[in-house]
N, C-alpha and C positions, 0 to 999 in steps of 0.2 A: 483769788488774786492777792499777790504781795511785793508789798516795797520795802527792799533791805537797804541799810546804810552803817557802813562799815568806818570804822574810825581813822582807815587811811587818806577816806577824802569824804568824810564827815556829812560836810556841806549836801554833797552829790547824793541826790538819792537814785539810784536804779531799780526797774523793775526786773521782777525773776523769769528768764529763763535762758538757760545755757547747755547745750548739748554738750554732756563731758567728753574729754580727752581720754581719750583711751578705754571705751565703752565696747569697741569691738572686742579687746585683750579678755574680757569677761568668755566671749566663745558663748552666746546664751542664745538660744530660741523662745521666744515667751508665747505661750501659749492662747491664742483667743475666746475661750473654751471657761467662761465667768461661773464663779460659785457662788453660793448665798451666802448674804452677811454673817448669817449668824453658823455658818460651816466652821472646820475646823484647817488648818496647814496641811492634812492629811494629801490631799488633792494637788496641792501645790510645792512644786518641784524646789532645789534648791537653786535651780540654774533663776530660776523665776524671781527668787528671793533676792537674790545677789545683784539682779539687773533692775528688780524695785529698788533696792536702797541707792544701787549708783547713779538712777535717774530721777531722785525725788532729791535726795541729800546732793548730790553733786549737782547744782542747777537753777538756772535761775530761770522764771516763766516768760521774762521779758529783760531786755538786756546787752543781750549778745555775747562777747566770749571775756565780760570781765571777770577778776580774778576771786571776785565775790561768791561765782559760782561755782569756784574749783577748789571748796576748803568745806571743812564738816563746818555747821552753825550748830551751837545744842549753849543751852543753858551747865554752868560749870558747877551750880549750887542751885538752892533752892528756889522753885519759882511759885510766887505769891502771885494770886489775880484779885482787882478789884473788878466789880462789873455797875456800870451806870447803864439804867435801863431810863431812853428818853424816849420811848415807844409808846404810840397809844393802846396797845393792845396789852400790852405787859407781860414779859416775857423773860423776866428775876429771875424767875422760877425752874423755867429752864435750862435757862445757863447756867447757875449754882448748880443745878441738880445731875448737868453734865458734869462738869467740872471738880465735885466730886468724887465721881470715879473714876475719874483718870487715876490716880494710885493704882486701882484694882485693872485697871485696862492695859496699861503700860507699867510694865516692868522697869526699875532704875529711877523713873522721875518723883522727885520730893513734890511733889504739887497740892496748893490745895489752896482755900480761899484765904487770903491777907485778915487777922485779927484786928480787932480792932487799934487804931494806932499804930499799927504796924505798917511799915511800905509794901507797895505792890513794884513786882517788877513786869508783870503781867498784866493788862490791862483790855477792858472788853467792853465796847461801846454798843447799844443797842439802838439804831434811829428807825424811821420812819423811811420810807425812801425819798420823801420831797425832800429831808434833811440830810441825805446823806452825803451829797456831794459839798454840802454845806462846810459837815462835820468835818469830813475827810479834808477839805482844804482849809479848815482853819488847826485842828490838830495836828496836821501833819504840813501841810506845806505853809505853814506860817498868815496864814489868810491869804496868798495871795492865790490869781485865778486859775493854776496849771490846771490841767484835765486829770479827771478821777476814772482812772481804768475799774471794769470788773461791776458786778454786781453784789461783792463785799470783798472786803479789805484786810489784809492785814500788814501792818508795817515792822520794821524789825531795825533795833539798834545794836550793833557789835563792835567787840575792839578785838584787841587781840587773845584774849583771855577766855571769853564768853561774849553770849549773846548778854545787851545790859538790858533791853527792854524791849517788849513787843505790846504794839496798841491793835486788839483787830474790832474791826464792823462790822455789824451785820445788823442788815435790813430785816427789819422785824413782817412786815406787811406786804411781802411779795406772795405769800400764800405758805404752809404750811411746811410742804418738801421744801421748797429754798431754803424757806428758814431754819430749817432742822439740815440741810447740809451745810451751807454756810457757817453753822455754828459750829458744826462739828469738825468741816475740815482746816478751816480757817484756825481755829482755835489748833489743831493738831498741826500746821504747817508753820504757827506762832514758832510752834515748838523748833522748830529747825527744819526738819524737811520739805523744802520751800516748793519743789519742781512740780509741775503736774505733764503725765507723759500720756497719752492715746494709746499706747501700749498695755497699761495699765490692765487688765480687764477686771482682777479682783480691785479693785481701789477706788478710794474716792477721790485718789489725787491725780483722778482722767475726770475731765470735763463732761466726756461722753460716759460715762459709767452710769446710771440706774440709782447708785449707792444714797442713799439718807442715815443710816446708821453706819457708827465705825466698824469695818471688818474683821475679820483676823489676818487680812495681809498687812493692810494699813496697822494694824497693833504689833506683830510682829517689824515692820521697817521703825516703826518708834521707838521698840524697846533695845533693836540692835544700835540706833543712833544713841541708845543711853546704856548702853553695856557701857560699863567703867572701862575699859581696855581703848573706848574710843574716843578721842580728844578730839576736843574745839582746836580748830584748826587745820588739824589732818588731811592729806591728800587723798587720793584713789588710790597711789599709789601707798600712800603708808598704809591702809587699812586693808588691802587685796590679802596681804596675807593672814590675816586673823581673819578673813570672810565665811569661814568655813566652821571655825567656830564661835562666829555671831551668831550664824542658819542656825546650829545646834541650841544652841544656848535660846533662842528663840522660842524653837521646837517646844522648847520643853517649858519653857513659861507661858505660853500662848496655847491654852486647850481648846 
């Protein structure tokens, strides 16, 4: 689950999800027919690829048809994460230990944990679940009592340039698999591709998916959202036509 807030109306925060405009122009059948995480793109079509990225990146999970959902979000530079672990269980280790491999995971993204002293633009909270609704409304909605979608979070700040910050949550103590998807998709939807579609069947970014560890579909739709060729901002329409050599360019970083 995520809440983006774009700097045209700041204030307003909306939840994600938005069915893109012009998703039929793709012409795609997506197949139901799931592979394992740890497979290769071999199995999965390019029509497949093209209609992941247009309904993860183009979309918001809750929303309706604002225009938050109809632009790429991607970090324009470097993204630095701090991570606070307020969990009883303790779960640092974890998420550091993800979080390092994202370099090797995703293609294009500069990421890696904030030095010391240095600012995070990414940011990762770890609670307990009696705390989480706690957290979530005093970090992100100011303390007061709106309702906290989702059984973790992640929130997103944009202007016109770049994404400027993402804070996500994740419940440490719901049991193991949550806690290991959660971490993982949340943390990779920080990233920009906000949507989660039922379609999906390689991905973690379908609710209904099996997935705990990151795919190779979901690595592949991250590294084409961070091919240099794709800007913060970007329509469906401006990107359609480089789509084809995203797939590729994909292909061949994602083994």
């Amino acid at each position: 689950m995520s809440l983006v807030r774009g700097a045209m109306a700041h204030a307003c925060s909306v939840l994600r999800r938005v069915r893109i405009a012009g998703l039929l122009a793709l012409g795609v059948m997506v197949a139901t027919v799931p592979v394992a995480a740890a497979g290769g793109l071999k199995s999965i079509a390019d029509a497949e690829l093209a209609a992941g990225f247009a309904r993860t990146v183009f979309g918001l999970e809750h929303g309706g048809g604002n225009w938050r959902g109809k632009v790429v979000k991607k970090f324009a530079g470097p993204v630095r994460f701090s991570v606070e672990d307020h969990s009883s269980i303790g779960r640092h280790a974890a998420v550091t230990g993800f979080i390092r491999t994202l370099p090797k995971l995703v293609a294009g993204v500069d990421a890696r944990l904030a030095a010391p002293g240095e600012a995070a633009n990414f940011r990762v909270v770890i609670v307990d679940r009696k705390n989480y609704v706690k957290q979530v409304r005093a970090d992100v909605w100011g303390g007061h009592g709106r309702a906290v979608p989702g059984q973790c979070l992640a929130a997103m700040d944009f202007d016109r340039s770049s994404i400027t910050r993402t804070t996500v949550f994740i419940v440490s103590d719901d049991g193991e698999a949550l806690f290991r998807r959660c971490m993982v998709e949340e943390i990779l939807q920080g990233l920009g591709p906000l949507n989660d579609h039922s379609s999906l069947v390689h991905s973690m970014f379908n609710d209904r998916s099996p997935f705990t560890r990151i795919t190779a579909f979901d690595r592949a739709i991250v590294s084409m959202l961070y091919d240099p060729r794709v800007r913060h901002g970007m329509t469906m329409a401006d990107v359609q036509p480089i789509m084809g050599d995203l797939i590729a360019a994909a292909r061949k970083r994602v083994r």
